[in-house]
C-alpha positions in Angstrom: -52.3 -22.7 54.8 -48.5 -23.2 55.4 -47.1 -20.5 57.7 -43.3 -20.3 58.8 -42.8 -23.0 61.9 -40.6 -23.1 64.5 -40.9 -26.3 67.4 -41.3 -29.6 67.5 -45.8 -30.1 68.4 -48.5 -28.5 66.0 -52.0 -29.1 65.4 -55.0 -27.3 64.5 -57.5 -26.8 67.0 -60.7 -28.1 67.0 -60.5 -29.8 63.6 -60.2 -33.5 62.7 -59.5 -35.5 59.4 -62.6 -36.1 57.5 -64.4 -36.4 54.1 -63.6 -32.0 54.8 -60.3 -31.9 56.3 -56.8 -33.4 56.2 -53.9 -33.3 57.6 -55.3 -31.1 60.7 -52.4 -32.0 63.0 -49.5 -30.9 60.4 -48.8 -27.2 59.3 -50.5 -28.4 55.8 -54.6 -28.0 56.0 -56.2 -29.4 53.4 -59.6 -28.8 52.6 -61.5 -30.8 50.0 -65.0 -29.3 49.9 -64.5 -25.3 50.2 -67.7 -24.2 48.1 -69.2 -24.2 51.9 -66.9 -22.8 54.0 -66.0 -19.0 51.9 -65.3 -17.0 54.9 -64.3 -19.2 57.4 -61.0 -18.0 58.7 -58.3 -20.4 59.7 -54.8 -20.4 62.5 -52.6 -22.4 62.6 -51.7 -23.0 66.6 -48.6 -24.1 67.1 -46.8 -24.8 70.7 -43.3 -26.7 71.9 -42.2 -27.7 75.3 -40.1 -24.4 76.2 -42.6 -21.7 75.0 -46.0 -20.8 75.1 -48.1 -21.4 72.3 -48.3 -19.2 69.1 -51.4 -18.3 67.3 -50.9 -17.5 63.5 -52.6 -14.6 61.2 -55.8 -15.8 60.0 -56.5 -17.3 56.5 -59.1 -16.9 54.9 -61.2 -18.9 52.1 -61.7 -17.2 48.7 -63.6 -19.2 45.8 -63.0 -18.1 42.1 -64.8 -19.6 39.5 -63.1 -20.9 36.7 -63.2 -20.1 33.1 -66.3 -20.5 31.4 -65.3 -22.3 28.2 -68.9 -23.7 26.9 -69.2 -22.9 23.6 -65.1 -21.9 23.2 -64.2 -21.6 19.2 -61.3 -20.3 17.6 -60.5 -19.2 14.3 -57.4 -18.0 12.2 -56.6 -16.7 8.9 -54.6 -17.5 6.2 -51.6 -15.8 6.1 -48.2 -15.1 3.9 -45.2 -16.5 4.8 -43.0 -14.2 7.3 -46.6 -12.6 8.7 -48.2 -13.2 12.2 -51.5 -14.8 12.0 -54.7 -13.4 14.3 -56.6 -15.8 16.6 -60.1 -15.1 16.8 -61.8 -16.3 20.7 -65.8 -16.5 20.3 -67.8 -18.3 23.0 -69.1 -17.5 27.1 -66.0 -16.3 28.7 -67.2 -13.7 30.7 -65.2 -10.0 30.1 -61.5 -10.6 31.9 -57.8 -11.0 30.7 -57.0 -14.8 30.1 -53.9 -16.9 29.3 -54.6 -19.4 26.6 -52.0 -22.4 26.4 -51.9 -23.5 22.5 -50.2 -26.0 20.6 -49.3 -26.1 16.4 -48.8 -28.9 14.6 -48.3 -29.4 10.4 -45.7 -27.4 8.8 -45.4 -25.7 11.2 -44.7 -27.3 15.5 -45.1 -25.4 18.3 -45.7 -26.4 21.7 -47.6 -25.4 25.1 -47.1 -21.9 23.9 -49.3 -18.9 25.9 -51.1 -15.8 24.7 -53.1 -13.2 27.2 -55.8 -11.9 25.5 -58.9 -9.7 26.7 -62.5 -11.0 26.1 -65.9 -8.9 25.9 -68.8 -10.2 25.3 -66.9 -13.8 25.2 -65.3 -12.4 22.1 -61.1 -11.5 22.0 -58.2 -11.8 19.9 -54.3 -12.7 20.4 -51.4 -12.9 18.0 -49.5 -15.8 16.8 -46.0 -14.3 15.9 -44.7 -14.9 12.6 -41.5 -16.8 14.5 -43.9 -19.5 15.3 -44.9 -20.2 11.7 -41.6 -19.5 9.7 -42.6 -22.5 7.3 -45.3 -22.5 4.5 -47.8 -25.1 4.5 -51.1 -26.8 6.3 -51.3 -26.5 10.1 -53.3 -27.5 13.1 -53.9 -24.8 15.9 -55.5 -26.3 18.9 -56.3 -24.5 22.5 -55.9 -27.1 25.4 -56.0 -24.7 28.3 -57.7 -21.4 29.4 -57.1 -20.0 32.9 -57.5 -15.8 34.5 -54.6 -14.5 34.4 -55.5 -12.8 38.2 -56.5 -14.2 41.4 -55.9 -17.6 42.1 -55.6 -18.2 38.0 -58.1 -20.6 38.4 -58.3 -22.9 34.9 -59.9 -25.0 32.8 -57.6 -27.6 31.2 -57.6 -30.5 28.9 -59.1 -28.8 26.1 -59.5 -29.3 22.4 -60.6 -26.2 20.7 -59.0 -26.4 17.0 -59.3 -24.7 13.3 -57.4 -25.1 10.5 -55.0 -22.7 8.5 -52.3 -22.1 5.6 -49.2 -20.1 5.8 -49.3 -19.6 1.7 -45.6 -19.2 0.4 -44.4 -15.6 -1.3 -43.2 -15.7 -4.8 -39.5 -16.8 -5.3 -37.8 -14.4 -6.5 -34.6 -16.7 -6.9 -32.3 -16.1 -9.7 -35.4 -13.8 -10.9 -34.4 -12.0 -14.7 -36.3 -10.3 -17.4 -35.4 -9.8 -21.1 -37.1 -7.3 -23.3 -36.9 -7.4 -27.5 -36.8 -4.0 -29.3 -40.2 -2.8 -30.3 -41.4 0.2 -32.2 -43.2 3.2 -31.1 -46.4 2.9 -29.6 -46.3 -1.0 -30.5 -46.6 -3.8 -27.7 -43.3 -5.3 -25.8 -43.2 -8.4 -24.4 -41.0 -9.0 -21.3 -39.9 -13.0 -20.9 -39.5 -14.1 -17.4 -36.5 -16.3 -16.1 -35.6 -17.8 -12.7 -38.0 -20.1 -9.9 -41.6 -19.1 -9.7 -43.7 -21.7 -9.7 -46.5 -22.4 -11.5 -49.5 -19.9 -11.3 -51.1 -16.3 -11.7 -48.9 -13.2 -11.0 -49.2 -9.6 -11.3 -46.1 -7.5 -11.9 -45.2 -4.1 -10.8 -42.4 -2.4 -12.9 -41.5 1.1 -14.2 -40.2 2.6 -17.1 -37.6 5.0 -17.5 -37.1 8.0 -19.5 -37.8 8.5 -22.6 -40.9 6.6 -21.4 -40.9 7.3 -17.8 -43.6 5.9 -15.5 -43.6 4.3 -12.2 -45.8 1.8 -10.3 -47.3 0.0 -13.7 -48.6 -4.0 -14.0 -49.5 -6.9 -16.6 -50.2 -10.1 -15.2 -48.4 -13.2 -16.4 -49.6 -16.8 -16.1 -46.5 -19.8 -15.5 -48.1 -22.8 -16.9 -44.5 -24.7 -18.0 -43.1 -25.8 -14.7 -39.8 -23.9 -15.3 -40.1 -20.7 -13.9 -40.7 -19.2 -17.3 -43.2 -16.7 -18.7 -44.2 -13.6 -20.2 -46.0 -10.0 -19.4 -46.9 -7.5 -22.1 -46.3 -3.7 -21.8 -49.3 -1.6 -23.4 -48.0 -0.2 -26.6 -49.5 3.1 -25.6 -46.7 3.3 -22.7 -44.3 3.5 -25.3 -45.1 6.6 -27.4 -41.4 7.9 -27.8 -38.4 6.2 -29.4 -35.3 5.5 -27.4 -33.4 2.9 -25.0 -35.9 2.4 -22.1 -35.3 0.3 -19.2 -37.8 -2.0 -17.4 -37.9 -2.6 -13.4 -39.9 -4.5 -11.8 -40.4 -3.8 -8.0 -42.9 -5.8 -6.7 -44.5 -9.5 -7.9 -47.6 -11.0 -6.0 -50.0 -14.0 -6.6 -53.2 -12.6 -7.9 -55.1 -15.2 -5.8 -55.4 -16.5 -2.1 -54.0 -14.0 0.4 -52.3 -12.4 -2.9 -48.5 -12.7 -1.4 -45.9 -10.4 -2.4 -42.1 -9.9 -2.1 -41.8 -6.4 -2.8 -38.7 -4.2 -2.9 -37.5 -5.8 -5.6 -35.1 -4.2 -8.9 -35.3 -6.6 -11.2 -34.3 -4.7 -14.3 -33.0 -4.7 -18.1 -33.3 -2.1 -21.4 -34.6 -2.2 -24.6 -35.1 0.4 -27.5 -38.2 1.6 -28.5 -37.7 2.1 -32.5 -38.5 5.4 -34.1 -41.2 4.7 -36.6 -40.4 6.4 -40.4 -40.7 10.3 -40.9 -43.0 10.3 -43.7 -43.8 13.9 -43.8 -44.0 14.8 -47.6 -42.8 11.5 -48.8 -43.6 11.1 -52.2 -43.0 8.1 -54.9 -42.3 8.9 -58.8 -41.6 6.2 -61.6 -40.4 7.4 -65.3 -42.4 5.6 -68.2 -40.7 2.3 -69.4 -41.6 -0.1 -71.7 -43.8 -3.8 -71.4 -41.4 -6.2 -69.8 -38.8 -3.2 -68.4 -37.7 -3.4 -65.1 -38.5 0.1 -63.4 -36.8 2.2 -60.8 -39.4 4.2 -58.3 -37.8 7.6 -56.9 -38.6 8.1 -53.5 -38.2 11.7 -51.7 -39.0 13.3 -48.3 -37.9 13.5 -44.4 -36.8 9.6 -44.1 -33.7 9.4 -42.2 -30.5 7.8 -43.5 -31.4 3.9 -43.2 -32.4 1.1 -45.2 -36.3 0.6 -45.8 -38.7 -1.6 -46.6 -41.0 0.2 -49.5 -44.3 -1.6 -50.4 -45.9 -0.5 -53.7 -49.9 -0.9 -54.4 -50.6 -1.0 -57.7 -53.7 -0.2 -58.7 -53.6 0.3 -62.4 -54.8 -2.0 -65.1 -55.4 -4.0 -62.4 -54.9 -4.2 -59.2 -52.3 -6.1 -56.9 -49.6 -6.1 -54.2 
C-alpha cells in the first residue's frame, strides 16, 4: 500500500513487524503471508505536528492464482523460409488469455520475446512471425515464462518448455536458365537446367505457348551433380503441332519436406517443334537395270521442298535393309 504522503510522522495502527508484517511504521506495508488475510482491508494513518491526523482509502487484499503450468508442452512445425511458424500450447492452464515469454536459439536467435495467446481446455496457439526466423536451418524454441495477462498478471517463471524445428530453405532460383533442343511433332523434349539449385527432387511448373499452348503443366527433375544442373522432359503428346514454342516456367518446389516453393517465376526460352513428312500418296518406283547396276528410285507425293532421309526395305530375293 503506498498512498500519496504529506508530513513528517506515519505509522499503521495497531500492526507490528512480524513473521506477517513489515515495515508497519513506514507508508510501505509489507505483507508476507496473504493467503490468510483475503479481505482484510488496510489505512494508512498518517499525522504531523500542525494537523490532525489523516485516515487513507482502504486497501484491500486480492489473491490470484498463478498459471497452472503442470504438464505445459509446446510444439511447432516445420516451416519454409520467409513463413511464420504456429506454436501449439497443450497442458492444464485453465481457459484465460496469457503472455508467454520465449526464447530461439540455432539458426535462428531471438530473445525474451512475448506472444498472448488464448487457452481452452489447456489447449491454444500463438504465432512466431516469419521476421523472427529469416534464416534456414535447425532451431531451439523454448518457453521460460507464462503469466495472465489480467489482474495482478500473476506468473510462473523460470521455465523450460522446448521442441525442436526446421526453417527448410526455398529453391534458389539464382541465375536460374533453361534450354530446349528442337524436337519433332508429338516426340519428347528435354529441357536442361542451369543456375544454383542444389542437389535434390523438384517439380517444375511451366507453360507452353502457341502453337502448343497450355498453362500450369510439370515434370519433375532430380539434381544429383552438385552444379545446379539437370533435366525435365515435356510429354511428346503436348507437342502435337509443329512450330516455334516457347517454354516458361513459373513455379519450382521441392517434392519433399514442407515441399517449398518460389513461385512467380518466368524463366523462359523457345524451341521448334519440327513438322513430321507429308506422306500422303507417296509412292517409290525403280526402272529395271541390270546385276551390278547402280539404280535410281523415283519418289513422288506431298513432301515439301527439303532434303530427306529415304530408307528402302528390300524384300526380294532376299530380304535386307
Amino acid at each position: 500500500i503506498m498512498p500519496s504522503l504529506v508530513g513528517s510522522e506515519m505509522c499503521i495502527r495497531d500492526r507490528s513487524d512480524n513473521a506477517t508484517y513489515s515495515g508497519s511504521s513506514s507508508e510501505i506495508l509489507t505483507i508476507f503471508s496473504p493467503a490468510g488475510l483475503v479481505g482484510n482491508q488496510y489505512q494508512l494513518i498518517v499525522t504531523t505536528t500542525e494537523c490532525s491526523a489523516v485516515t487513507t482509502n482502504a486497501g484491500e487484499i486480492l489473491l490470484e492464482n498463478t498459471p497452472n503450468t503442470a504438464g505445459l508442452a509446446v510444439s511447432l512445425n516445420n516451416v519454409c523460409e520467409g513463413s511464420d511458424d504456429t506454436a501449439t500450447i497443450s497442458g492444464s492452464l485453465s481457459d484465460g488469455t496469457y503472455v508467454f515469454t520465449y526464447s530461439i536459439s540455432g539458426a535462428n536467435s531471438v530473445s525474451n520475446a512475448t506472444a498472448t495467446a488464448m487457452t481452452v481446455g489447456g489447449n491454444g496457439t500463438f504465432t512466431i512471425p516469419t521476421a523472427s526466423i529469416p534464416n534456414d536451418g535447425s532451431n531451439v524454441f523454448v518457453i521460460s515464462e507464462v503469466a495472465f495477462n489480467s489482474g495482478a498478471g500473476c506468473e510462473v517463471t523460470s521455465l523450460s518448455v522446448s521442441d525442436n524445428f526446421d526453417v527448410e530453405p526455398n529453391p534458389d532460383v539464382t541465375g536460374l536458365g533453361i534450354t530446349i533442343g528442337n524436337t519433332c511433332q508429338s516426340d519428347d523434349a528435354t529441357v536442361s537446367i542451369t543456375g544454383a539449385l542444389i542437389n535434390g527432387n523438384y517439380e517444375f511448373t511451366y507453360d507452353l505457348s502457341a502453337p502448343n499452348a497450355m498453362t500450369g503443366l510439370t515434370a519433375t527433375a532430380s539434381l544429383t551433380d552438385g552444379d545446379g544442373t539437370g533435366t525435365f522432359t515435356i510429354a511428346g503428346t503436348d507437342l502435337p503441332v509443329s512450330g516455334a514454342t516457347t517454354v516458361t516456367v513459373t513455379d519450382i518446389q521441392f517434392t519433399s519436406g514442407q515441399m517449398c516453393s518460389v513461385g512467380s517465376l518466368t524463366t523462359s526460352n523457345s524451341f521448334t517443334v519440327e513438322a513430321d513428312p507429308i506422306t500422303t500418296g507417296l509412292a517409290i518406283s525403280l526402272g529395271d537395270i541390270c546385276l551390278g547396276e547402280a539404280a535410281t528410285a523415283s519418289v513422288s507425293g506431298s513432301l515439301a521442298d527439303g532434303t530427306y532421309t529415304v530408307c528402302l526395305l528390300y524384300t526380294s530375293p532376299s530380304p535386307r535393309d
